[in-house]
N, CA, C and O atoms as CSV, one atom per row, in Angstrom:
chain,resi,resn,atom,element,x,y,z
A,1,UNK,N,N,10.841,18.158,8.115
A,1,UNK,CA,C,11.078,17.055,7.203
A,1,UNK,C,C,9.741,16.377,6.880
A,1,UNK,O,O,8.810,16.197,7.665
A,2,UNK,N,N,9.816,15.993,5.444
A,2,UNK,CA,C,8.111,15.491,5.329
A,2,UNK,C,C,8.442,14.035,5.706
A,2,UNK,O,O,9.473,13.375,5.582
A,3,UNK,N,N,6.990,13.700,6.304
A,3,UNK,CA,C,6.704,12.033,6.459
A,3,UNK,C,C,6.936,11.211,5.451
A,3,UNK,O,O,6.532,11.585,4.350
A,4,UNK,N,N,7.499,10.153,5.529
A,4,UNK,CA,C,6.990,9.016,4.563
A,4,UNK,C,C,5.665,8.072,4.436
A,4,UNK,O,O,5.087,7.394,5.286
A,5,UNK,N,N,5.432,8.263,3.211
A,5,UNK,CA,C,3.901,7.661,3.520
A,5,UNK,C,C,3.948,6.351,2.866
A,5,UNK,O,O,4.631,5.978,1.913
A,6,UNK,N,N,2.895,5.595,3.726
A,6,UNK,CA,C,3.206,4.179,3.604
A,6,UNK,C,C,1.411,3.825,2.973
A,6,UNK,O,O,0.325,3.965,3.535
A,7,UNK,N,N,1.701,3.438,1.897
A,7,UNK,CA,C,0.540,2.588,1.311
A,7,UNK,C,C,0.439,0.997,1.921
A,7,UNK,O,O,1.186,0.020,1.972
A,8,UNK,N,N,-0.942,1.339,2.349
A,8,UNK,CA,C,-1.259,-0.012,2.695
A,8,UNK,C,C,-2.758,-0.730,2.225
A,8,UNK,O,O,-3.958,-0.454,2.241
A,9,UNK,N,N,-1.842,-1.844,1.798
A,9,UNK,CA,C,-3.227,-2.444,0.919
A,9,UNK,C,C,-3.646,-3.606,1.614
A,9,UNK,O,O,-2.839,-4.492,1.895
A,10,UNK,N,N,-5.135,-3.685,1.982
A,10,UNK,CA,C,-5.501,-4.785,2.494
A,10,UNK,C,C,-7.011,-4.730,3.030
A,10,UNK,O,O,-7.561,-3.700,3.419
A,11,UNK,N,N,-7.656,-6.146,2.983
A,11,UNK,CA,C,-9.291,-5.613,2.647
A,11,UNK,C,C,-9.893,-6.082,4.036
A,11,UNK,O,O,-11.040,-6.493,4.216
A,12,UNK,N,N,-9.091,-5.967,4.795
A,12,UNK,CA,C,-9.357,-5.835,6.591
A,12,UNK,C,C,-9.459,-4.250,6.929
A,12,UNK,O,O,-8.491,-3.509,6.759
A,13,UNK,N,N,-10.688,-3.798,7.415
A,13,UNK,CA,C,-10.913,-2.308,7.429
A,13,UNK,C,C,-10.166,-2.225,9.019
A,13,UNK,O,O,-9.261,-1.427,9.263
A,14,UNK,N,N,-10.607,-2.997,9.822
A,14,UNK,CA,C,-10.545,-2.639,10.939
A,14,UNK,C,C,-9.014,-3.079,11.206
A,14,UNK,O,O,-8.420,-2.065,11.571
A,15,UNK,N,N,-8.163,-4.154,11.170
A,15,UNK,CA,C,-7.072,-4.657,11.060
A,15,UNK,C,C,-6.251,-2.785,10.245
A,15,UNK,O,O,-5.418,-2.073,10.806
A,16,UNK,N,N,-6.808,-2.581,9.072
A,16,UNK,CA,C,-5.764,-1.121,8.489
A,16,UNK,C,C,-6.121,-0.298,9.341
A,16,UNK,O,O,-5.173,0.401,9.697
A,17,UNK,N,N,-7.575,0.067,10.101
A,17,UNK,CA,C,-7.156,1.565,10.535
A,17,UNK,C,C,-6.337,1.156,12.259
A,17,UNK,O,O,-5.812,2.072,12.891
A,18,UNK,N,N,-6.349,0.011,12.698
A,18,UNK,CA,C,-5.486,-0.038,13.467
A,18,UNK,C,C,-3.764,-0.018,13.112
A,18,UNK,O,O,-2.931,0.680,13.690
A,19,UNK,N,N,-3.591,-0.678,12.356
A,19,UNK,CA,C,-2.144,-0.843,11.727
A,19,UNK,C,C,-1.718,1.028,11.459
A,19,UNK,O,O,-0.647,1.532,11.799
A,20,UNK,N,N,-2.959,1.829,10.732
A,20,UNK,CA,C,-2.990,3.207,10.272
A,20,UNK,C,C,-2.833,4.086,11.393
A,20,UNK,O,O,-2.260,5.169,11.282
A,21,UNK,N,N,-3.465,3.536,12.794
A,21,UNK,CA,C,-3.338,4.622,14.055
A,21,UNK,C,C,-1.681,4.357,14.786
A,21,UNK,O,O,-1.066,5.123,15.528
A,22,UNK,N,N,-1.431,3.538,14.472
A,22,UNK,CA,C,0.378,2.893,15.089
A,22,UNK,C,C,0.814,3.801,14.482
A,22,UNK,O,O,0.914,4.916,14.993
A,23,UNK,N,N,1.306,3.446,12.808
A,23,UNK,CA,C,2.079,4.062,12.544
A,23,UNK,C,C,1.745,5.138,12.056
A,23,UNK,O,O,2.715,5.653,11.499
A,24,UNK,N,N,0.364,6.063,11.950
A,24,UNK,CA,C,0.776,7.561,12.460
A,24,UNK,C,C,1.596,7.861,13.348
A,24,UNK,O,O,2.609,8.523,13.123
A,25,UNK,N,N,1.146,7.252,14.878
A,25,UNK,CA,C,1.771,7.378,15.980
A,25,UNK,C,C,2.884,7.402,15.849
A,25,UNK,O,O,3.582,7.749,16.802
A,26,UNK,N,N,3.411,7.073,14.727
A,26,UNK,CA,C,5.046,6.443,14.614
A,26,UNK,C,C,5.676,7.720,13.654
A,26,UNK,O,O,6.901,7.830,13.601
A,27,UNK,N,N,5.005,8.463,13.070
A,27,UNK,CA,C,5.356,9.443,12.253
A,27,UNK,C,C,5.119,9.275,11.038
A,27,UNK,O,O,5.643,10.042,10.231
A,28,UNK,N,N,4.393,8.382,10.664
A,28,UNK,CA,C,3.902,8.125,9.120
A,28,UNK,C,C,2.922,8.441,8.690
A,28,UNK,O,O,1.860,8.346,9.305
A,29,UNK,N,N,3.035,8.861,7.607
A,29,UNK,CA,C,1.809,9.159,6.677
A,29,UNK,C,C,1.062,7.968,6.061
A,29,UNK,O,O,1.845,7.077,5.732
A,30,UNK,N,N,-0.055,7.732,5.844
A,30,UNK,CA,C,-0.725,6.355,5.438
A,30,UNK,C,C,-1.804,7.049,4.899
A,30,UNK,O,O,-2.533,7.980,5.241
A,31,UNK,N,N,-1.590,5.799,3.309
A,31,UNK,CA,C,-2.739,6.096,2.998
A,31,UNK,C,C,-3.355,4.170,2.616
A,31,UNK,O,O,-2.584,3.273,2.277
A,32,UNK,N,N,-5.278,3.968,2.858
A,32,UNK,CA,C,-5.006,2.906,2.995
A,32,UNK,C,C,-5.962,2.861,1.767
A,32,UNK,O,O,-6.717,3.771,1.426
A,33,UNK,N,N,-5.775,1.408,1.036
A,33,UNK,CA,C,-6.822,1.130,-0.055
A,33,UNK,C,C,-7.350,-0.491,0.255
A,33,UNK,O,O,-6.394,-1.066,0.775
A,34,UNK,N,N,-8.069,-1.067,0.176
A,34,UNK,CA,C,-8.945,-2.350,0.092
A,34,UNK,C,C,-9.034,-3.302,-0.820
A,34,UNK,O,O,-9.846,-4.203,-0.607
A,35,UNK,N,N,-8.342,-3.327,-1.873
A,35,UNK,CA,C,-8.252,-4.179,-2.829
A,35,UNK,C,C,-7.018,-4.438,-3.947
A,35,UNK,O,O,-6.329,-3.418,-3.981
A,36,UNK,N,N,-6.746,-4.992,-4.445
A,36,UNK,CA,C,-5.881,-5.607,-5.689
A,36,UNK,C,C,-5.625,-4.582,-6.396
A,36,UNK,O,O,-4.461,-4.309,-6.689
A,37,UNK,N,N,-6.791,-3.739,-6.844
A,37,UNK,CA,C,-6.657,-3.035,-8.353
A,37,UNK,C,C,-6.762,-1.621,-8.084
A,37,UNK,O,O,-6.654,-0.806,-9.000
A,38,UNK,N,N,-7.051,-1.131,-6.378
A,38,UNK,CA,C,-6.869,-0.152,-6.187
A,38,UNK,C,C,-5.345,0.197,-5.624
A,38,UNK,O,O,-4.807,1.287,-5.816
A,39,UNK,N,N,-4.836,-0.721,-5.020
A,39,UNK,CA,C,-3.335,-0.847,-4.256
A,39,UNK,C,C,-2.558,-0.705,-6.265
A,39,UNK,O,O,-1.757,0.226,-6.339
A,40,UNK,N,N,-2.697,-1.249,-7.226
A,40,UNK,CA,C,-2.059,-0.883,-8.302
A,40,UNK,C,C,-2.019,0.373,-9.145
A,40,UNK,O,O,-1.224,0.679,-10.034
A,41,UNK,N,N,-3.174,1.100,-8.611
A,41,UNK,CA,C,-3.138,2.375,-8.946
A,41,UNK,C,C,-2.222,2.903,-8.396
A,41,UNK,O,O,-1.110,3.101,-8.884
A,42,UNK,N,N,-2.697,3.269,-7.012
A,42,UNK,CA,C,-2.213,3.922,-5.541
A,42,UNK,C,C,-0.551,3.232,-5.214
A,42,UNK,O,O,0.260,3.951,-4.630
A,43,UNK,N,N,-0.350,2.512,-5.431
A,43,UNK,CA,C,1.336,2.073,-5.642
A,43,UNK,C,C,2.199,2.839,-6.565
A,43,UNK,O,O,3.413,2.940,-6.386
A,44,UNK,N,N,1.528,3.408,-7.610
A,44,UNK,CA,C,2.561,4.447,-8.608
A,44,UNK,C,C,2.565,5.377,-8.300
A,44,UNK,O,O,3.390,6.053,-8.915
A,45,UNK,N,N,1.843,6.070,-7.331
A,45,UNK,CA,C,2.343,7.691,-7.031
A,45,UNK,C,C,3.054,7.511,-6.224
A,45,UNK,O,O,2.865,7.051,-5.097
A,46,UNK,N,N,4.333,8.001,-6.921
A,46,UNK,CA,C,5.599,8.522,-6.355
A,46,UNK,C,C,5.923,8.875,-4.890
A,46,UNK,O,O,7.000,8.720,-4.312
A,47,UNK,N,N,5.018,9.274,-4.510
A,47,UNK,CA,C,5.233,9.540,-3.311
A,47,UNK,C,C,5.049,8.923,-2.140
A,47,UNK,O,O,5.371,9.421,-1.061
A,48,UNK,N,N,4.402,7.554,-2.315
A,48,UNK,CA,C,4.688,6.435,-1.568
A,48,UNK,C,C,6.104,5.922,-1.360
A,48,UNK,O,O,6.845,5.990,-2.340
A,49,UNK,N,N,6.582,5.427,-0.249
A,49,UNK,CA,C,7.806,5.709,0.235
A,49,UNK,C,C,7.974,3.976,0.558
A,49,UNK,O,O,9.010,3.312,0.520
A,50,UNK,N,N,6.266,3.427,0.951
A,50,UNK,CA,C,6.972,1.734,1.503
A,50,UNK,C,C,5.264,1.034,1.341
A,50,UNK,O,O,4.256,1.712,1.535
A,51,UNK,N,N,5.255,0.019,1.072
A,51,UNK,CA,C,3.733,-0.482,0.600
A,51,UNK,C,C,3.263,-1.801,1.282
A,51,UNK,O,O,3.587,-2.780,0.610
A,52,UNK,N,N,2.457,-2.166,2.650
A,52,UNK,CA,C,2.545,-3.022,3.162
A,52,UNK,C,C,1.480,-3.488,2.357
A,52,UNK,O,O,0.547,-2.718,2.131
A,53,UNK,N,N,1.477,-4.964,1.756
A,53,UNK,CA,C,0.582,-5.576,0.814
A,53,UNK,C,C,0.298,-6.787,1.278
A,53,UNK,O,O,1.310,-7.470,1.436
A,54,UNK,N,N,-0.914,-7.420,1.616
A,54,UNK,CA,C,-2.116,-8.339,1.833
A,54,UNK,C,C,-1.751,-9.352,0.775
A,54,UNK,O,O,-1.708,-8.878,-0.360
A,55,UNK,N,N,-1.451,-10.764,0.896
A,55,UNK,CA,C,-1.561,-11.733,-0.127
A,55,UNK,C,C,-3.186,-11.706,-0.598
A,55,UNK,O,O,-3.676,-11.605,-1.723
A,56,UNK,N,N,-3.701,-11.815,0.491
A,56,UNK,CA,C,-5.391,-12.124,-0.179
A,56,UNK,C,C,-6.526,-11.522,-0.116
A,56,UNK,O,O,-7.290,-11.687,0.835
A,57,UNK,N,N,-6.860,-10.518,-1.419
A,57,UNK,CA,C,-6.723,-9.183,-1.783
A,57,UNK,C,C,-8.498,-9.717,-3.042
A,57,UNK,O,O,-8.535,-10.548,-3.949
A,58,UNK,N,N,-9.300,-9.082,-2.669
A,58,UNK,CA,C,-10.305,-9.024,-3.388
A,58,UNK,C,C,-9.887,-8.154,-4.864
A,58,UNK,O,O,-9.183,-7.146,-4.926
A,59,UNK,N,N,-10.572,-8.901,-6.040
A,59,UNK,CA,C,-10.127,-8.110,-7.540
A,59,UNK,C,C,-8.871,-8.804,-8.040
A,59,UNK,O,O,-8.790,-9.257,-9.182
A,60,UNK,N,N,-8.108,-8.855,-7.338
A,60,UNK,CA,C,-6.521,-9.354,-7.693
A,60,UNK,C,C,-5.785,-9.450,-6.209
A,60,UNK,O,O,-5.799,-8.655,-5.270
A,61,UNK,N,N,-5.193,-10.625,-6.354
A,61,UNK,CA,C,-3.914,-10.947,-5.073
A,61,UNK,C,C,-2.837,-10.462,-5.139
A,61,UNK,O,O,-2.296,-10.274,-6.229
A,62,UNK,N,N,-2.174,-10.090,-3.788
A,62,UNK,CA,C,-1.488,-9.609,-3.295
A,62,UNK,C,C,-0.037,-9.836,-4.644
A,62,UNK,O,O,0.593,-8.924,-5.180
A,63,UNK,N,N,0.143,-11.482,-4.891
A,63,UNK,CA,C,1.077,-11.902,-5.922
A,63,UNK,C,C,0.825,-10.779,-6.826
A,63,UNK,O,O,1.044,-9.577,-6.670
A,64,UNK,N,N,0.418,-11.298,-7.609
A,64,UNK,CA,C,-0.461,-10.167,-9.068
A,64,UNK,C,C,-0.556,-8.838,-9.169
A,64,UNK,O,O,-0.303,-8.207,-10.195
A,65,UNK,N,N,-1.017,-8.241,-7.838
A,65,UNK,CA,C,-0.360,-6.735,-7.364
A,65,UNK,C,C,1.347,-6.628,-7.569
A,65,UNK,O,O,1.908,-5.872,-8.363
A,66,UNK,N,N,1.783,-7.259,-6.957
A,66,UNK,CA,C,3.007,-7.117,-6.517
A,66,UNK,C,C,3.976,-7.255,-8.257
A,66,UNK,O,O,5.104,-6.852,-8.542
A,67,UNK,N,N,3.360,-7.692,-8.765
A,67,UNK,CA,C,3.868,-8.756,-10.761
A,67,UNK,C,C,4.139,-7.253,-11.402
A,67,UNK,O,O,5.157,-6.778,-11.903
A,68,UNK,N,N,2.664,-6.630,-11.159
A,68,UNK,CA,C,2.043,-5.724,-11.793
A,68,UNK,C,C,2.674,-4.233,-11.361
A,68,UNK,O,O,2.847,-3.254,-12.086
A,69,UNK,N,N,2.883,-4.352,-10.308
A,69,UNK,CA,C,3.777,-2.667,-9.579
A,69,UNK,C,C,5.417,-2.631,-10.087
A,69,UNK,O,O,6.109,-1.642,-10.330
A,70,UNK,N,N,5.744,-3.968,-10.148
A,70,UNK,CA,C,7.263,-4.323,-10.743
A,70,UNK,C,C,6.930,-3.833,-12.550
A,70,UNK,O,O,7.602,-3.037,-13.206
A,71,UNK,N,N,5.990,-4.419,-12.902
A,71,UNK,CA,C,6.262,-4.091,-14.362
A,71,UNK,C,C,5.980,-2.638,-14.985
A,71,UNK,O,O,6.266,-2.366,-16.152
A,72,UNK,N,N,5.374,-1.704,-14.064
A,72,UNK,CA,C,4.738,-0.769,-14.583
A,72,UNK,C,C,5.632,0.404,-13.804
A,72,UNK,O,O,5.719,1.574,-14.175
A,73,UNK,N,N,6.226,-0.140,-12.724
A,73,UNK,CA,C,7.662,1.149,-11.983
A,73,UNK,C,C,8.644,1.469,-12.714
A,73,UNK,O,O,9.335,0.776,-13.462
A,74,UNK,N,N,8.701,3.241,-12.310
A,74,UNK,CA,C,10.129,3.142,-13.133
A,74,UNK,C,C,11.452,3.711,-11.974
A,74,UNK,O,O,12.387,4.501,-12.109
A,75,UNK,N,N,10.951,2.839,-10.805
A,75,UNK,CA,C,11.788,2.850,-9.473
A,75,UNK,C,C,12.871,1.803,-9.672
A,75,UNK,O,O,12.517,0.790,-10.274
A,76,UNK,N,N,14.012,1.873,-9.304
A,76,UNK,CA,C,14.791,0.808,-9.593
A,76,UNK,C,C,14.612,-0.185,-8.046
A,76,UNK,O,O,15.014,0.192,-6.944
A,77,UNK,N,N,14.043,-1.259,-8.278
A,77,UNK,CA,C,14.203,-2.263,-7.090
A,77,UNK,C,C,15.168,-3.128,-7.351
A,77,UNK,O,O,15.450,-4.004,-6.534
């Protein structure tokens, strides 16, 4: 069965690759990005499964990410 991979956005390097070594451990796939406008790219491929997102987010905030992944999905939330 494939992993679910969990995008995680947040501009704490050391805080993600710890959060990133758990939940490997846990069976997840992770992929991590550092900012606002890269988490809005990296949020539309499909194959992200769950997106842990940072309110305070260099480029654009966590809010504004979050505005921006709603308007541009064509996932039903």
């Amino acid at each position: 069965m494939k992993k679910p991979l969990v995008l995680l956005v947040d501009d704490d390097h050391d805080f993600s690759d710890l959060l990133a070594e758990y939940l490997t451990g846990e069976g997840f796939d992770i992929r991590a990005v550092y900012d606002g406008e890269q988490g809005c790219i990296a949020a539309l491929d499909p194959a992200v499964a769950i997106i842990i997102l940072d309110v305070m987010l260099p480029k654009m905030n966590g809010f504004e990410v979050l505005r921006k992944i709603n308007r541009q999905s064509v996932r039903p939330y």
